[in-house]
N, C-alpha and C positions, 0 to 999 in steps of 0.2 A: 582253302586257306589253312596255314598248317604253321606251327612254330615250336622250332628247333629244337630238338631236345637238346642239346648244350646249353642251349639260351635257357631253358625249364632248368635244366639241371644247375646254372650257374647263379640264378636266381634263388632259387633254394638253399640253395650251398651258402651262398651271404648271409643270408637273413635266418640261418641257423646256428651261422657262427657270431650272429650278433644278439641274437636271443631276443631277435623280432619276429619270429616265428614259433608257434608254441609246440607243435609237434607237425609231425610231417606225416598227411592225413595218406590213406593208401589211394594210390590209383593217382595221387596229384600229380599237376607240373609234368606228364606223362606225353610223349610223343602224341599226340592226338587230332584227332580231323574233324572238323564242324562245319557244318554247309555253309553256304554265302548267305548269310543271313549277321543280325544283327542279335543272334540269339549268345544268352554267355553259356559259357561254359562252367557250371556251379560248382567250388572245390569249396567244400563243408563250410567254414563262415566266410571265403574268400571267393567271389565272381569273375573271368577272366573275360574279357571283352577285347575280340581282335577286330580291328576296325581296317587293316591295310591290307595286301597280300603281301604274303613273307615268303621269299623264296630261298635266299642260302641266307649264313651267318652275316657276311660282310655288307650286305645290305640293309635297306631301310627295315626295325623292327618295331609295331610303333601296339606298344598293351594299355590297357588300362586296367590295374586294381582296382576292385571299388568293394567296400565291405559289405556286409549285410547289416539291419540292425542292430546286431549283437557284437558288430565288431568295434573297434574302439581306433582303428587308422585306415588308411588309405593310399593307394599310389594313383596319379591321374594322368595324364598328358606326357606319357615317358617316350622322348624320341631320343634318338642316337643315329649317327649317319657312320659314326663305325661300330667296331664288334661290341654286342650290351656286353661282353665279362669284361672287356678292356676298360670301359667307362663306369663300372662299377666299382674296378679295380682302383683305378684312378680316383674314386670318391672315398673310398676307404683310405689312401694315401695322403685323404687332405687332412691336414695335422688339426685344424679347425674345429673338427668334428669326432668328439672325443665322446666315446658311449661309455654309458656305465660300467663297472665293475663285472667282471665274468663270473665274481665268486656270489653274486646277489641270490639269493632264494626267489628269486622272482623267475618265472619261465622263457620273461622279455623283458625289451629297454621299458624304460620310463615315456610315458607319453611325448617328452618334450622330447627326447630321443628320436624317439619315431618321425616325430613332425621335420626335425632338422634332417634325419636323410632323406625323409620323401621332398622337403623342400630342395633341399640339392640335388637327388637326382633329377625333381621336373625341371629346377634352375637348368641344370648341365645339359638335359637334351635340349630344352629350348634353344638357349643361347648357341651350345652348337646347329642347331637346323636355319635359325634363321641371323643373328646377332656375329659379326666379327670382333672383337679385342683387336687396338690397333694402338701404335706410339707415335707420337707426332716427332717435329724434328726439334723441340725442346725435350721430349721424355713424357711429355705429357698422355696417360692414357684416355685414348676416347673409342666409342663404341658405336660400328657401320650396321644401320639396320638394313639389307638388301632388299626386302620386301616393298618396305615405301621409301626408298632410297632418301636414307637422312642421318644426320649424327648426333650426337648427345654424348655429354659428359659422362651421365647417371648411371651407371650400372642396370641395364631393363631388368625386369623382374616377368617370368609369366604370370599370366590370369590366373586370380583364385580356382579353385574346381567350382565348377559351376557355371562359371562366367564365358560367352561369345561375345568376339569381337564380330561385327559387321557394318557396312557399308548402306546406307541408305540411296535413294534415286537419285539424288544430289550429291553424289557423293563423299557426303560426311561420315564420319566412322563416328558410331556411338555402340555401346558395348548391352548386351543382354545376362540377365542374371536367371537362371533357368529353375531355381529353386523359389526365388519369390513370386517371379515372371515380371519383373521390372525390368523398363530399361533408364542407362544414363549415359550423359553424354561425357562424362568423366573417365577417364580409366580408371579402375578397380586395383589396388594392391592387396597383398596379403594381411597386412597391418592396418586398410584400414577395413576390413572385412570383418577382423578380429576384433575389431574396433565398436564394428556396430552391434556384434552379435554379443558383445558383455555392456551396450549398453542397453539392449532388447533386453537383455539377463534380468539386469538392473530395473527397469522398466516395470517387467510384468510382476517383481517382487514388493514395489510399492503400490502397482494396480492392485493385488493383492491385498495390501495394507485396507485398500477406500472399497473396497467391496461392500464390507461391513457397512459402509455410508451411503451408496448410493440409491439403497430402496430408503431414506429417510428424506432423498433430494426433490423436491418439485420441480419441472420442466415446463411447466406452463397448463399444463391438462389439472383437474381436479377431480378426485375422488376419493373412495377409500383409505385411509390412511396405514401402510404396511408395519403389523408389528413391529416393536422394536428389538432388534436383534441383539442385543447387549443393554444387561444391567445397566441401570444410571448411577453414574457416584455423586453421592452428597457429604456430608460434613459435618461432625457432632462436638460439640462442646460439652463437655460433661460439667463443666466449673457452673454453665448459665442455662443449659440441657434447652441447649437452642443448636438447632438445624440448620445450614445453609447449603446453596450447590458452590458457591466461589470457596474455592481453596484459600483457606486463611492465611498459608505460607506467602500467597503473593499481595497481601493485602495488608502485611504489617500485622495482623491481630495477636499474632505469638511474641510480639515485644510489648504488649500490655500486662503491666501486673494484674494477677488475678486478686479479685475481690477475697478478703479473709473470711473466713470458715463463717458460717452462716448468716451472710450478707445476700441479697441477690438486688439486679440493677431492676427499672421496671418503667414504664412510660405511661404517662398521663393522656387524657384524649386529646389533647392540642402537641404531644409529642412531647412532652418534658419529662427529662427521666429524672427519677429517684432512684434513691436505697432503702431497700427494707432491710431492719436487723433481726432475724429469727430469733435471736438469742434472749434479745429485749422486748421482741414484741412493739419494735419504732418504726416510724419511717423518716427520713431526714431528705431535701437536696442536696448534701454534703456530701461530696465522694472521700469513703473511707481513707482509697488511695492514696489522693493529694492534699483534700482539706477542704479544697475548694469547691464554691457552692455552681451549680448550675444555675443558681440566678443571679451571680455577679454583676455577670455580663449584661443585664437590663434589660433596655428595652429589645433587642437585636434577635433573641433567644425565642422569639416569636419566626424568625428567618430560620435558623438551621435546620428544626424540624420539618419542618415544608420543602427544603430543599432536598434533605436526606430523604423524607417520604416521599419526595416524588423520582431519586433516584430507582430508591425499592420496587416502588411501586412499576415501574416498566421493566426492572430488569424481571421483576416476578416475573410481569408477561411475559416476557420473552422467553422465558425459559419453561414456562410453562404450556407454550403452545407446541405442538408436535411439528414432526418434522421442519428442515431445514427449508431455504431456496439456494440455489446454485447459481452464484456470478461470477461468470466466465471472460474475463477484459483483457485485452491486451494492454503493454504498455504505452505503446505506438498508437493505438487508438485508442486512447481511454475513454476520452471524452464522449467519442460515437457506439462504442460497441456498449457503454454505462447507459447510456440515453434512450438504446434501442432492450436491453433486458430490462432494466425500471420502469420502464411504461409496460412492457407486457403483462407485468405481473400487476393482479390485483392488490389493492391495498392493506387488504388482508394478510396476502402473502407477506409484504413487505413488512409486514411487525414480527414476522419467524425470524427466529435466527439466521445470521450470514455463512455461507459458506464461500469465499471468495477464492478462484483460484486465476494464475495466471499460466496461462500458457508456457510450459518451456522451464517453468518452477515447480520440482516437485514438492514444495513443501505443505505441509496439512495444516488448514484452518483453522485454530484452536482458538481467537482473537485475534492475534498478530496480524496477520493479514487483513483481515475486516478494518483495523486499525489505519493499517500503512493506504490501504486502497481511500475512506472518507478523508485522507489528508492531501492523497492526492489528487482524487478528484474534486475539493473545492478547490483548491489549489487551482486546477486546472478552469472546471468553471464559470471561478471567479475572476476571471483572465480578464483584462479589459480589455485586451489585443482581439478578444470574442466582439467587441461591443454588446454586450448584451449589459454590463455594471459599468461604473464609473472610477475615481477615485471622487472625494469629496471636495478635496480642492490639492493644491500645489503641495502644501506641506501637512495635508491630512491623507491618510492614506484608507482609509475608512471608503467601504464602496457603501453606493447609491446604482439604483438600476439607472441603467441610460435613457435618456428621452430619444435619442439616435438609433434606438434597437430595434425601431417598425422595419428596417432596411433588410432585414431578414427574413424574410416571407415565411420561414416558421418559428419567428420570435417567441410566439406565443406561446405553442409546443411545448420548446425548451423552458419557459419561465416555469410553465407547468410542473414540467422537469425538474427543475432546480428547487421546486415549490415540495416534492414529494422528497426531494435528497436532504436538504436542512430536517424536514421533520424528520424523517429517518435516523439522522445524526442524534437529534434531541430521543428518540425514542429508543436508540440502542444506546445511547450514552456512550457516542463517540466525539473529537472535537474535530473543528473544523481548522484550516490553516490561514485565513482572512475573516476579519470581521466586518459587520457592518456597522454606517452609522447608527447613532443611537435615536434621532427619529422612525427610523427605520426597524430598530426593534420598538417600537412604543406602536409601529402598527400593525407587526404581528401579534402583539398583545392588545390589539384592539381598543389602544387608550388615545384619548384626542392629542395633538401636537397645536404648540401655541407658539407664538414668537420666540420665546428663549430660547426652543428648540433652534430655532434657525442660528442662534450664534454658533453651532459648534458644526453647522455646515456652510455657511458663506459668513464671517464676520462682515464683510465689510459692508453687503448688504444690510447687515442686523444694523448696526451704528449709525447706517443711512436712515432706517426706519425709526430707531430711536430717537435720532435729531429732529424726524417729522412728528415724534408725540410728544417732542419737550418745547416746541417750539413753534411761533404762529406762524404758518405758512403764509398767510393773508399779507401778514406784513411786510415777508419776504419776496412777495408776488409770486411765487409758484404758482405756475398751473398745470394741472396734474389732475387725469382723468381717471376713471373706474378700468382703466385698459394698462396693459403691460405688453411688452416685444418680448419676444424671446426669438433665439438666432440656433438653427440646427441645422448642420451641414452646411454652413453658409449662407441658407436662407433666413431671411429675415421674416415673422410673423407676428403677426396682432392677436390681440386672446383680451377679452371682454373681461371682467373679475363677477359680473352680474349683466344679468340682460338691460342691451343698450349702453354698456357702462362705458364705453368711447365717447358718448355725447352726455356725461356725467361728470359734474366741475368736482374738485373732493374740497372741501373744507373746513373748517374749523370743528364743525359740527358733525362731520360725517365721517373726519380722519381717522377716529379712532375705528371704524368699521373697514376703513381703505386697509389699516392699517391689519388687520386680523385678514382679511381678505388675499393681500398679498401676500402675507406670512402663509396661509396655507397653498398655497398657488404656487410657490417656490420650493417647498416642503414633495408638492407631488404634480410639478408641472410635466404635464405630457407622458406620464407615466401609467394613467390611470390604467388601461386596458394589461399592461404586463405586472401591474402589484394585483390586479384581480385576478392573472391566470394563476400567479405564483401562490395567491392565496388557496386558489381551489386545489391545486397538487398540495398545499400543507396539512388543509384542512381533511384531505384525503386519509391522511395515516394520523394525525394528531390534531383533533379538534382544537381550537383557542380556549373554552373552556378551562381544558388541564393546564392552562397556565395563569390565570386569572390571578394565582396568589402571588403572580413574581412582577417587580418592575424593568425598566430596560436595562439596567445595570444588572441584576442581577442574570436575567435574561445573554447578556450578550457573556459572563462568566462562564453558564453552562454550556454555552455552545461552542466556546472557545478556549474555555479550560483556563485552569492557574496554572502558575508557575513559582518555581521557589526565588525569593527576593535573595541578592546578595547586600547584608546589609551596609557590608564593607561598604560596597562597590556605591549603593546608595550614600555613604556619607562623605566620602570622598570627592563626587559631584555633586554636591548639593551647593548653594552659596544663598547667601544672607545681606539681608535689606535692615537698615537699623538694628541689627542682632548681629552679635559676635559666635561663635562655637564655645566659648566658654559663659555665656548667657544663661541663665538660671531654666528659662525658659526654652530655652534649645536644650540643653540640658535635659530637661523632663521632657521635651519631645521624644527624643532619641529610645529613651527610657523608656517610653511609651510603645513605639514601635518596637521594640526586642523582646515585651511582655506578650501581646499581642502575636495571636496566632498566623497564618500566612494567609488565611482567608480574607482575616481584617487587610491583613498587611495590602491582599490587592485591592479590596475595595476601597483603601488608601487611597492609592495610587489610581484609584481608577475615579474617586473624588475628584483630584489634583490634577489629572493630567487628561481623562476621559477616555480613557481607557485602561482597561489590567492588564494588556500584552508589551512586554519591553521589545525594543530592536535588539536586532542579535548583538550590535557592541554592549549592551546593560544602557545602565543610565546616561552614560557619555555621548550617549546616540540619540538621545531623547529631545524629538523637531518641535518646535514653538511654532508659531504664527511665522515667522521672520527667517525658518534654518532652524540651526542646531540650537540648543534653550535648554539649558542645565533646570534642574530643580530648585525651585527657588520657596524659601520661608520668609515673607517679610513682615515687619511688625506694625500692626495697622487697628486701630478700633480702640474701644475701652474692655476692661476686663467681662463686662457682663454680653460682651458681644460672643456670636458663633463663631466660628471660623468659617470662611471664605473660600472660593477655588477662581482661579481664571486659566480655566485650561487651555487656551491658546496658548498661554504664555508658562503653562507649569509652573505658576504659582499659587503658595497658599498663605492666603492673610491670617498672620496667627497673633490673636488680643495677645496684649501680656497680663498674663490670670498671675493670680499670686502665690497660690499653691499648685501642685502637681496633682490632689484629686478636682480639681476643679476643671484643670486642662483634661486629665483625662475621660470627664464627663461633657465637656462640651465635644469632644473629637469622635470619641464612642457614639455621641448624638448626631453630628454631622453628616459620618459618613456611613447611619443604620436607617433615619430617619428621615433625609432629605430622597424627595422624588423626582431623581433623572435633573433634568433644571427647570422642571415646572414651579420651585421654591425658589425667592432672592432669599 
């Protein structure tokens, strides 16, 4: 096997005068003879690999360049079916391919340089060995592959270096890539080659980035816990020479005026802060600041400390435990691939921080993500398309677990599941995207439920029940046993309220116990097995204990979070029953609500209407018992009366009081001091 010294020397000759060659080593490019082997021929950073037999010029000569480590281009796949200096000649001719400047201090072209002739020459031999250029009898050009006899519009392109084509037993062609050792059944281009190797680039520079993270990550196994590889940042106050880990910038605390020169704030053991004045030697509950005292606010101020303590109080944990856990979920599966890493992990693990990553996203968990993921997944959970929840009724949109959920032969599982995901939410202090009804929080807080509860989940059952305790049944002939139907799935079933209670008459004297009996039976008919699984996943990460000091209103805020009122948007919907907008009384409402901070603002609104979440239209979307149901104030009672709610209907009965502190102290009391609707 032997190649041409013309062909050597014409070679050289180019890529001298283009200054892609750095010097012209001795002994190169030299008439020379190599045995039939696949051995190269090694010219100083440059290998010459002849793969064909080359007998004169005008024949087939087929090289391949290939660089050594140290080299920085390459030539691969060079054929030509006529003389190589005429088709080298011909590629310098093409006006296309303009190299750099002669006069550069550089030894050779520019990398991009390099790449455009070597991609043209492999272009040019390919396309001459195998590809025609043809004009149709419009002018149109198209391109004759003789190989697999077929045509195409597109310009072919050769194989990246690296890349075979071959033929499978079936004769499919799927192509091989000899540097990763994959194959595909796609053809390879050059662009998208280049395509994958800057986003590999890309890739291993933010693996890079998580390195530092991943000896902090649990996987399931437990032991030792590996140093921490980077300082912790925290955060000092010098005004109050108080410590935190949360960055204050995202927390609002740098738009707080600071307390004046020798003041400091301080809390009592039930959580009530004062001021001390160093200057004076005083303590006051008066914030310097504003004026205003910390115990204006009454009886209520007994609520925020408890609330604020018990946020502190878990995030400390959290951030005080080592290492992270790693959850891994696709978006396509959320719901399966969440269901199968939460149960792996002990419940221990589950109160460490989150690390949430999604497949195909490279972005890093600081929050955000752990956020976006508990929205989506109750979101998803609470799906009733699952059967696994309810809605409460037509125009409540409040879930209830389903009595239709045994259909699932691992109902239970999942209750479990969803049992460890809520407290999770409560114990990172994340919120959920659906709430439940409010019976419903009253038994994760482990408090009894009585009839009233049942109006804001079936009125029209409660009004039935009502009529049977205001009214002789005797008289009316009822007869009505200790037994109730209930219908699931279409079947129809009996269910006892007490042993034997089918062959038990109810009346006058025993209605009031029919009466408490079917309130609770309705409250958790057929549920019982999936509210005890769901209990033991809560109780798993968040005993009931730690919430003992909240009721279900407060309960369903934290788990669902506020939102800022638009008050506009509030007054504008709102409409009036014996009260005008220019009412003295309306008046001082208004008033009332603008003074009032957003927290009252939702527990307002969630008095009134029985819940603190708005639909996404605001107020104007806000569903009654009947549809759509603006908010309504109507004027009802004497002045020494409460105020009222009928939240089916979002209204609220407001006495007409005579002054504006009087309204403000009945409203402040109504909506700090009344419990869930265990109070008329």
């Amino acid at each position: 096997m032997t190649v041409c010294y013309h062909c050597q020397r014409e070679i050289q000759k180019v890529l001298l005068e283009r200054k892609l060659w750095p010097s012209l080593p001795r002994g190169c490019l030299s008439c020379s003879l190599v045995e039939r082997s696949s051995m190269p021929l090694i010219v100083e950073q440059y290998q010459m690999r002849l793969s064909q037999n080359h007998i004169d010029c005008p024949n087939v000569c087929k090289t391949s360049l290939v660089p050594l480590p140290n080299s920085s281009w390459f030539l691969s796949s060079m054929e030509s079916s006529a003389h190589f200096p005429s088709a080298i000649s011909r590629l310098w001719s093409d006006s296309s391919f303009q190299p750099g400047d002669s006069s550069s201090d550089t030894s050779r072209g520019t990398p991009l340089e390099e790449l455009h002739l070597l991609h043209k020459l492999s272009n040019l031999s390919f396309f001459n060995s195998r590809w025609e250029q043809r004009v149709d009898q419009h002018g149109r050009v198209y391109y004759v592959d003789h190989v697999e006899k077929r045509t195409t519009w597109d310009r072919p392109e050769p194989l990246p270096p690296g890349w075979e084509r071959r033929v499978d037993n079936m004769g499919r062609i799927y192509y091989v890539d000899h540097f990763t050792r994959t194959t595909t059944w796609q053809r390879p281009t050059l662009e998208s080659v280049r395509n994958y190797e800057q986003w590999q680039l890309q890739r291993s520079q933010l693996q890079g980035a998580m390195q530092q993270f991943n000896q902090r990550f649990i996987y399931g196994y437990y032991g030792a816990p590996p140093p921490p590889s980077t300082p912790k940042l925290y955060f000092v106050n010098h005004n109050t020479r108080i410590t935190q880990w949360e960055d204050p910038r995202n927390q609002g605390q740098l738009n707080e005026k600071p307390l004046p020169e020798g003041w400091e704030m301080r809390f009592t053991v039930d959580g009530i802060p004062y001021f001390v004045d160093h200057n004076r030697r005083t303590t006051t509950y008066i914030d310097p600041r504003t004026g205003k005292s910390a115990l204006d606010n009454g009886p209520q101020i007994a609520y925020v400390p408890v609330y604020i303590s018990f946020l502190k109080h878990f995030a400390f944990q959290q951030l005080a435990m080592p290492q992270h856990i790693k959850i891994t979920v696709s978006r396509k599966t959320l719901f399966e691939d969440s269901f199968q890493q939460i149960m792996s992990f002990s419940p221990q693990d589950l109160r460490r921080r989150l690390w949430v990553i999604f497949p195909g996203e490279e972005g890093l968990d600081y929050g955000g993500v752990a956020r976006e993921w508990f929205f989506l997944l109750s979101h998803e959970v609470l799906n009733p398309m699952y059967c696994l929840f309810e809605y409460v009724g037509k125009d409540n949109y409040c879930l209830q677990i389903n009595p239709a959920s045994y259909i699932n032969p691992d109902h239970l599982k999942y209750f479990r599941f969803i049992g460890r995901f809520i407290a999770m939410a409560l114990f990172h202090v994340r919120f959920i995207d659906t709430g439940f009804s409010l019976p419903f929080y009253k038994r994760i807080l482990n408090k009894p439920t009585g009839l009233k509860d049942l109006e804001s989940v079936d009125p029209e059952f409660y009004n039935s029940l009502i009529w049977v305790k205001e009214n002789n049944i005797e008289e009316c002939g009822l007869e009505m046993y200790f037994s109730v139907d209930k219908e699931i799935l279409g079947e129809i079933k009996s269910h006892d309220l007490k042993p034997n209670g089918s062959n038990i008459l109810v009346t006058e004297e025993n209605k009031e116990e029919y009466i408490r009996l079917v309130a609770e039976w309705r409250l958790s008919r057929g549920v019982e097995e999936q509210t005890q699984a769901f209990f033991e996943g809560f109780n798993e990460i968040l005993p009931q204990q730690y919430l003992q000091y909240f009721d279900a209103k407060e309960l369903e805020v934290l788990l669902c979070g506020m939102q800022e009122i638009d008050l506009n948007d509030w007054q504008r919907h709102t409409i009036y029953r014996h009260y005008t907008r220019t009412s003295k009384q309306i008046m001082w409402f208004w008033q009332f609500v603008k003074e009032i901070d957003n927290e009252k603002r939702m527990r307002l609104l969630q008095f009134v209407t029985g819940t603190c979440r708005l639909p996404v239209g605001g107020f104007v979307d806000l569903m009654g018992s009947n549809g759509p149901q603006k908010f309504c104030i109507e004027k009802v009672g004497k002045e020494n009366w409460l105020p009222r709610s009928h939240t089916c209907f979002n209204r609220l009965d407001l006495p007409p009081y005579k002054s504006y502190e009087q309204l403000k102290e009945k409203l402040l009391f109504a909506i700090e001091e009344t419990e869930g609707f265990g109070q008329e």
